[in-house]
VOMARRO-205545 format. One record per residue (C-alpha): x, y, z. Coordinates in steps of 0.5 Angstrom, whole numbers, padded with zeros to 4 digits, always signed. Example, Ala and Ser with C-alpha at 12.3 -4.5 7.8 and 13.67 -1.06 7.14 Angstrom:
# VOMARRO-205545
+0025-0009+0016/+0027-0002+0014/
END
This chain:
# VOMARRO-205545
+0246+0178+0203/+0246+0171+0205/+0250+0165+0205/+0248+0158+0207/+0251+0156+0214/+0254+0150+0210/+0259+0154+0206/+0261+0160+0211/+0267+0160+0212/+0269+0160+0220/+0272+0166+0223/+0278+0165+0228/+0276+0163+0235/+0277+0169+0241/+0276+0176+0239/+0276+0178+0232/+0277+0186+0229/+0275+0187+0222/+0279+0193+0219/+0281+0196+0212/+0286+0201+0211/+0282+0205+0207/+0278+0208+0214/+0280+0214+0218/+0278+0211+0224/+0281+0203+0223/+0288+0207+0221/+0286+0211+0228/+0286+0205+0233/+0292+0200+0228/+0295+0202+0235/+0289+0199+0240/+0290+0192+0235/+0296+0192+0236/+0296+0193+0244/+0291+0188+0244/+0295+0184+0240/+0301+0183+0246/+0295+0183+0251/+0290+0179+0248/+0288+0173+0243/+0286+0177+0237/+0286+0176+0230/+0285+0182+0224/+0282+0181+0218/+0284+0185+0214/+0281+0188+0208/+0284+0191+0203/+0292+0192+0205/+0295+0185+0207/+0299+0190+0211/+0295+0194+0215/+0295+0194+0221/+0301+0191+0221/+0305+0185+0218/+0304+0180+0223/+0301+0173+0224/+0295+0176+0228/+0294+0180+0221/+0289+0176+0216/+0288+0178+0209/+0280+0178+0206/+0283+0177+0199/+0277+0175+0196/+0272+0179+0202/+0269+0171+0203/+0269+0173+0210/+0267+0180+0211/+0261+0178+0206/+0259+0171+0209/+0259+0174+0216/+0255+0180+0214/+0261+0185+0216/+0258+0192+0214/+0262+0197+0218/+0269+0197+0220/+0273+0197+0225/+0267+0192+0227/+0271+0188+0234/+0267+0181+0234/+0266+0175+0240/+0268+0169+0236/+0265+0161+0238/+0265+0155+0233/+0267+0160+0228/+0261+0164+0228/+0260+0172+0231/+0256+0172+0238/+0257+0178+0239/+0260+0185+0236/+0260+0193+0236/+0262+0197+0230/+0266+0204+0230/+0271+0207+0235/+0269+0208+0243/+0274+0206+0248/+0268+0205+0253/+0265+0200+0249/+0271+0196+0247/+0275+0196+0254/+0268+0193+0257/+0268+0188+0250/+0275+0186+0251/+0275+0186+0259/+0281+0190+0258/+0283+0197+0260/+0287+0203+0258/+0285+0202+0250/+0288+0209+0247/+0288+0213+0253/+0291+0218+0248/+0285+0218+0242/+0279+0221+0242/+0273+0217+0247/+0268+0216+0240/+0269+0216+0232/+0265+0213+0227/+0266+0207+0222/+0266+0206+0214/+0262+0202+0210/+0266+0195+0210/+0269+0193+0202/+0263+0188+0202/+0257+0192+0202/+0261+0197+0196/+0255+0198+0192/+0261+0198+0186/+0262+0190+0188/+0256+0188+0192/+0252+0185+0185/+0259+0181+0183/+0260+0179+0191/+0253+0176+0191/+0254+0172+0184/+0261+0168+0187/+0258+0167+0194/+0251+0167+0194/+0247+0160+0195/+0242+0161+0191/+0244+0157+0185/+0241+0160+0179/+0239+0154+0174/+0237+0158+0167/+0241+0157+0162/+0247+0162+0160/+0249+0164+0153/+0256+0167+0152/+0256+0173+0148/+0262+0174+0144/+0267+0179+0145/+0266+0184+0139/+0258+0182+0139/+0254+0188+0141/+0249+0185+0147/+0243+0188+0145/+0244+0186+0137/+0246+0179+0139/+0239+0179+0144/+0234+0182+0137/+0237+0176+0133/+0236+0171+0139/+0230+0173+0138/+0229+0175+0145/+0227+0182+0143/+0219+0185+0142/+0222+0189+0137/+0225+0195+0143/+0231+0194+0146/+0232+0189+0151/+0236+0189+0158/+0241+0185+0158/+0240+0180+0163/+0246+0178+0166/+0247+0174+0173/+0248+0180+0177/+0243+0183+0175/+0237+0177+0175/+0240+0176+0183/+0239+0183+0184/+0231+0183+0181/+0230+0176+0185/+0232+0181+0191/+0224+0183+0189/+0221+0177+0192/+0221+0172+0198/+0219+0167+0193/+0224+0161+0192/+0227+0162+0185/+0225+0155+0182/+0219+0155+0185/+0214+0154+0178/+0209+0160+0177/+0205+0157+0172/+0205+0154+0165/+0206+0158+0160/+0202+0158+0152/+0202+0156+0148/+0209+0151+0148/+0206+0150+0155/+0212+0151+0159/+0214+0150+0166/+0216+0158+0169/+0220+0159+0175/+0219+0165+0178/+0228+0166+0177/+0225+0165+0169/+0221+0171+0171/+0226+0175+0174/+0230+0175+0167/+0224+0177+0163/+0223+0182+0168/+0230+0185+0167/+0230+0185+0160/+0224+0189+0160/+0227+0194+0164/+0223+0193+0171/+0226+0194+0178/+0227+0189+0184/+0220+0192+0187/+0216+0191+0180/+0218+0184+0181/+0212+0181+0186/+0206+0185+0181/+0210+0181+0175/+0209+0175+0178/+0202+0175+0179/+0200+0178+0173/+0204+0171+0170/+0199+0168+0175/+0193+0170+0173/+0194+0171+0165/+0195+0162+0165/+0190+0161+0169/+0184+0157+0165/+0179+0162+0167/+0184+0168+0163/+0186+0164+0158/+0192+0167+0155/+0193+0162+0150/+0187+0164+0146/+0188+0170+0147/+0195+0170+0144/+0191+0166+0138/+0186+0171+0137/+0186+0174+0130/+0183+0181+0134/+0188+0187+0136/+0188+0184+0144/+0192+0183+0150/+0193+0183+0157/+0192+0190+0160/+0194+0190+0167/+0190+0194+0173/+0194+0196+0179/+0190+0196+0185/+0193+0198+0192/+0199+0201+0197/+0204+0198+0192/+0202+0203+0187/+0205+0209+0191/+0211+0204+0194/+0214+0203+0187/+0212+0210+0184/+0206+0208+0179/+0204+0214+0176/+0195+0215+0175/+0196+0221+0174/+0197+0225+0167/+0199+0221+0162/+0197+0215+0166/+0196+0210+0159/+0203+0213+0155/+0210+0213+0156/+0213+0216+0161/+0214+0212+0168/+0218+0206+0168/+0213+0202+0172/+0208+0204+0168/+0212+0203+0161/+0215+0196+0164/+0211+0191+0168/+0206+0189+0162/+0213+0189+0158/+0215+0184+0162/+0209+0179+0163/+0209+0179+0155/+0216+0177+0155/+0215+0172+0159/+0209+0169+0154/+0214+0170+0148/+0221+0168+0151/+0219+0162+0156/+0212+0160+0152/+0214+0161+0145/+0209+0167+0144/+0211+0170+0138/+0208+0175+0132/+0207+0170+0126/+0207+0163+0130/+0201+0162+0134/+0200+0170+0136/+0195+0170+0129/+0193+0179+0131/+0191+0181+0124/+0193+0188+0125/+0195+0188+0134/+0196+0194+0137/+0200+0198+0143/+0198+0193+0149/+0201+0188+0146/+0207+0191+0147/+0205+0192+0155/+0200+0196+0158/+0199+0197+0165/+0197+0203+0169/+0194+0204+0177/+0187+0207+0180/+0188+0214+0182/+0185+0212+0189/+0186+0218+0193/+0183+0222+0188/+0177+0218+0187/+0169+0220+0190/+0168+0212+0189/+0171+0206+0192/+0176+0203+0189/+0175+0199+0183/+0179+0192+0186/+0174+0194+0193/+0168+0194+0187/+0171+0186+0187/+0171+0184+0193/+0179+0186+0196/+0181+0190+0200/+0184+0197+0201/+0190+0194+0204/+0190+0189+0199/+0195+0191+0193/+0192+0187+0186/+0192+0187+0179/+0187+0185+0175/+0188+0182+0168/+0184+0185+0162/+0183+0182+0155/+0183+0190+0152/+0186+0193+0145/+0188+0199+0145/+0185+0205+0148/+0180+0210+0145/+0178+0216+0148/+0170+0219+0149/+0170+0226+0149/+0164+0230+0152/+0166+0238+0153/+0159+0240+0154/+0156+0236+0159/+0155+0238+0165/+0150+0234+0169/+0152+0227+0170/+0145+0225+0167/+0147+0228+0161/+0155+0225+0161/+0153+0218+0163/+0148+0218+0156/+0154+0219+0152/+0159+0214+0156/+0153+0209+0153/+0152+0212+0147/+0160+0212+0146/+0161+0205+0149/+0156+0201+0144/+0161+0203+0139/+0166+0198+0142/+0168+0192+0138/+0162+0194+0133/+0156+0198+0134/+0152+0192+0131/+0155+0186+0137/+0152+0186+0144/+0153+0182+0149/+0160+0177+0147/+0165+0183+0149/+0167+0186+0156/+0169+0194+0156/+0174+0197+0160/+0172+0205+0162/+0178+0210+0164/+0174+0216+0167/+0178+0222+0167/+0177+0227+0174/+0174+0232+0170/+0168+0228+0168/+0169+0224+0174/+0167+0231+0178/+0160+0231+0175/+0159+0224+0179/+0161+0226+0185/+0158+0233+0184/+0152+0229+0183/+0152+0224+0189/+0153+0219+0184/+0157+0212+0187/+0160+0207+0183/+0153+0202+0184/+0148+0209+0182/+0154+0210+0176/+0153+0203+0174/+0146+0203+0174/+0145+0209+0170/+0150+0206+0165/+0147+0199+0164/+0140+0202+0163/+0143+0207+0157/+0147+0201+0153/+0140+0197+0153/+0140+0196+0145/+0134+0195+0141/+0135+0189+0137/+0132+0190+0132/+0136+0195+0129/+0142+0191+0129/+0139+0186+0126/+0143+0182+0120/+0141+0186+0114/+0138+0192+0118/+0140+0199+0115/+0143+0194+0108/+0150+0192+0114/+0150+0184+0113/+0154+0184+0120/+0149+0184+0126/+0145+0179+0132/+0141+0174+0128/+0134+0175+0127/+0132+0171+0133/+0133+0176+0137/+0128+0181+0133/+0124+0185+0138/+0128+0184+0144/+0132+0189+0148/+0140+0187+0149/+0145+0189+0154/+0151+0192+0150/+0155+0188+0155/+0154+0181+0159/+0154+0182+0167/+0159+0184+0170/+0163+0186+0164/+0163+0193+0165/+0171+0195+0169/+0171+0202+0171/+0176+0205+0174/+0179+0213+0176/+0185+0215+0172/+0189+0220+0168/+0190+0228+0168/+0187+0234+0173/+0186+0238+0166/+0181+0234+0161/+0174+0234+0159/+0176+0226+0157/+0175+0218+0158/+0179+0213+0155/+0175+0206+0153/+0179+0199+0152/+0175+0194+0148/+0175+0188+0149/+0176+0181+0147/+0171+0175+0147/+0168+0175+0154/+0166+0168+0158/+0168+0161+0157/+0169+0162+0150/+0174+0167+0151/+0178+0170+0157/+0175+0172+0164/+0178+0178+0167/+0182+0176+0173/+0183+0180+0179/+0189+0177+0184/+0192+0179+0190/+0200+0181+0190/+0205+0177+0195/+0211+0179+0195/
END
């Protein structure tokens, strides 16, 4: 919690006990308050009962909790030390020792026990912490309310705003988009990035709601903002991307400790439905492009046929269960450095290979699988993004392949002749133009290859991404670090 010194309201001067009736231990020392009350100057600040410990001019009730909240009280009884209205000094609990030399006073309840422990003050009730923060907090939210009528249903009322890619939606409400900006230390109306295709300011506040309508948690929050970042950056071009009439979207590789801290699975199912993390980080960066930037199916988003990552995909390396590096090492981070990499893909589709046993032999069929990406008859336009499953990787690390041999293996088996992908070659009228006859080209341009390790122990499968237009005509896939 935190308030701006500007609007705390000050605390009596002198000695200052917080209290609430609902506390063995605040009801076990009533007597030593009132004891202080005769032979100190003391003020009680009561809780809950305007009553306790007594009724008495020393006795102030906290109606509205403003000065437990504001002066952080997070325990009762808490004994305080009051100058200019502020505490310069507490301690918390029962202990006649520590309250007898907190006062300069002596013989405090002589017939209670020596110790007892305190509460949980009223103003850090989970049950009130999210309606406190709303009336008191000084973070002044700036986005627009909309008022729901009593007998509306919210999540209807939302699907007919509009607001909705078609599931439901978390109602994103003041309590709740304060408690997802508790993810970041980044200040709320700090413009993140202009978002297409109606080229909007973004504040990170805006951010936050989206998040909460996709069904984030708090600590989601900082791989949001960064995908946000990275997906309306030039080099991304995310507006294109949404005008593509090809089944594309962001898919979002996460890298680093922040995999582990918020509980992303990489594991079994890593690209299906099951962990929120997963299922709802990619859903709050496309929210964010339909809601803030106007992004919608039917306006500027053109996909002819679109696909699932379009909903929002996102998923982490298995680092820990990888014999390489990992894949945002492979691009120049490092291993303490959490990332998500940005890459234009449609859906996934899967290489099966249960026979190979030799990683000569898999790789071939990697390659073989991978020129079928976008079309078997265009090289060189499109960038891929391949997912290994353990059980093939194994045939790497059994044969003391790293990343870099895999990768030039790899490439040397997606060289193509041009002459068979021709236009016109075997009676397809789609192909390279002849131009290029009598040329060996690479399926994929440099450096567009993404590898990474995920997915169940069990499974003699590997997933692929195909990919959007790659370079300057298109999207480059953007790796960028997460700050909190």
């Amino acid at each position: 919690m935190s308030s701006d010194s500007s609007t705390r309201p000050p605390l009596p001067e002198g000695l200052v006990a917080v209290v609430k009736e609902d506390c063995p231990t605040c009801v076990l020392v009533a007597p030593v308050l009132a004891d202080l009350a005769e032979r100190a100057d003391i003020t009680v600040i009561t809780q809950d009962n305007a009553e306790f410990p007594a009724t008495a001019d020393w006795v102030v009730h906290d109606t509205d909790l403003a000065l437990s909240w504001h002066h952080d009280i997070e325990t009762v009884p808490t004994l305080l030390k009051v100058e200019n209205g502020r505490g310069t000094s507490q301690i918390e609990g029962w202990s006649r020792d520590e309250w007898e030399t907190f006062t300069g006073i002596d013989g405090l309840g002589t017939d209670l026990p020596d110790w007892r422990p305190g509460c949980g003050s009223l103003s850090v009730d989970p049950t009130r912490t999210d309606e406190l923060a709303v009336r008191f907090s000084n973070s002044t939210m700036a986005s627009r309310r909309v008022e729901i009528a009593a007998l509306e249903d919210e999540w209807e009322a939302m699907y007919d705003r509009g607001w909705s890619d078609g599931l439901p939606v978390v109602p994103p409400s003041e309590t709740r988009v304060l408690r997802m900006l508790e993810g970041t230390t980044r200040d709320p109306q700090e413009v993140l990035a202009i978002i297409p295709p109606d080229l909007v300011e973004c504040t990170v506040e805006k951010v936050a709601v989206n998040a909460v309508m996709a069904g984030c948690l708090p600590e989601y929050l900082p791989i949001v903002l960064a995908a946000v970042e990275a997906a309306c950056g030039d080099e991304f071009n995310m507006h294109g991307l949404l005008a593509t009439t090809m089944p594309t979207a962001p898919v979002l590789i996460v890298n680093g400790p922040i995999r582990n801290e918020i509980g992303m699975n990489s594991g079994m199912n890593v690209l299906g439905q099951g962990n929120r993390a997963n299922s709802t980080i990619g859903r709050a960066l496309q929210l964010v492009i339909r809601n803030v930037g106007g992004g919608k199916p039917g306006g500027v988003d053109r996909a002819t046929h679109g696909s699932p990552s379009k909903i929002g995909l996102a998923f982490p390396e298995d680092e820990e269960g990888s014999p390489w590096e990992s894949y945002a090492v492979s691009r120049g981070f490092s291993p303490d450095q959490s990332t998500v990499t940005l890459f234009p893909g449609e859906g996934p589709r899967m290489i099966v290979d249960q026979i190979s046993r030799s990683a000569d032999s898999l790789v071939k069929h990697m390659a073989l699988s991978l020129r079928a990406n976008v079309s078997p008859r265009l090289v060189m336009g499109f960038e891929t993004a391949l997912v290994i499953s353990p059980e093939h990787m194994a045939r790497f690390a059994d044969a003391g392949w790293d990343r870099a041999r895999f990768m030039q293996e790899l490439e040397a088996n997606l060289m193509v002749d041009a002459d068979d992908i021709l236009r016109g070659a075997g009676g397809i009228e789609e192909g390279v133009p002849v131009e290029f006859a009598g040329l060996e080209l690479p399926k994929f341009p440099p450096g567009g290859i993404h590898v990474v390790h995920a997915g169940g122990g069990a499974g003699l499968f590997s997933m692929t991404f195909g990919g959007w237009v790659a370079g300057a005509m298109g999207s480059v896939t953007v790796t960028k670090e997460i700050t909190r």
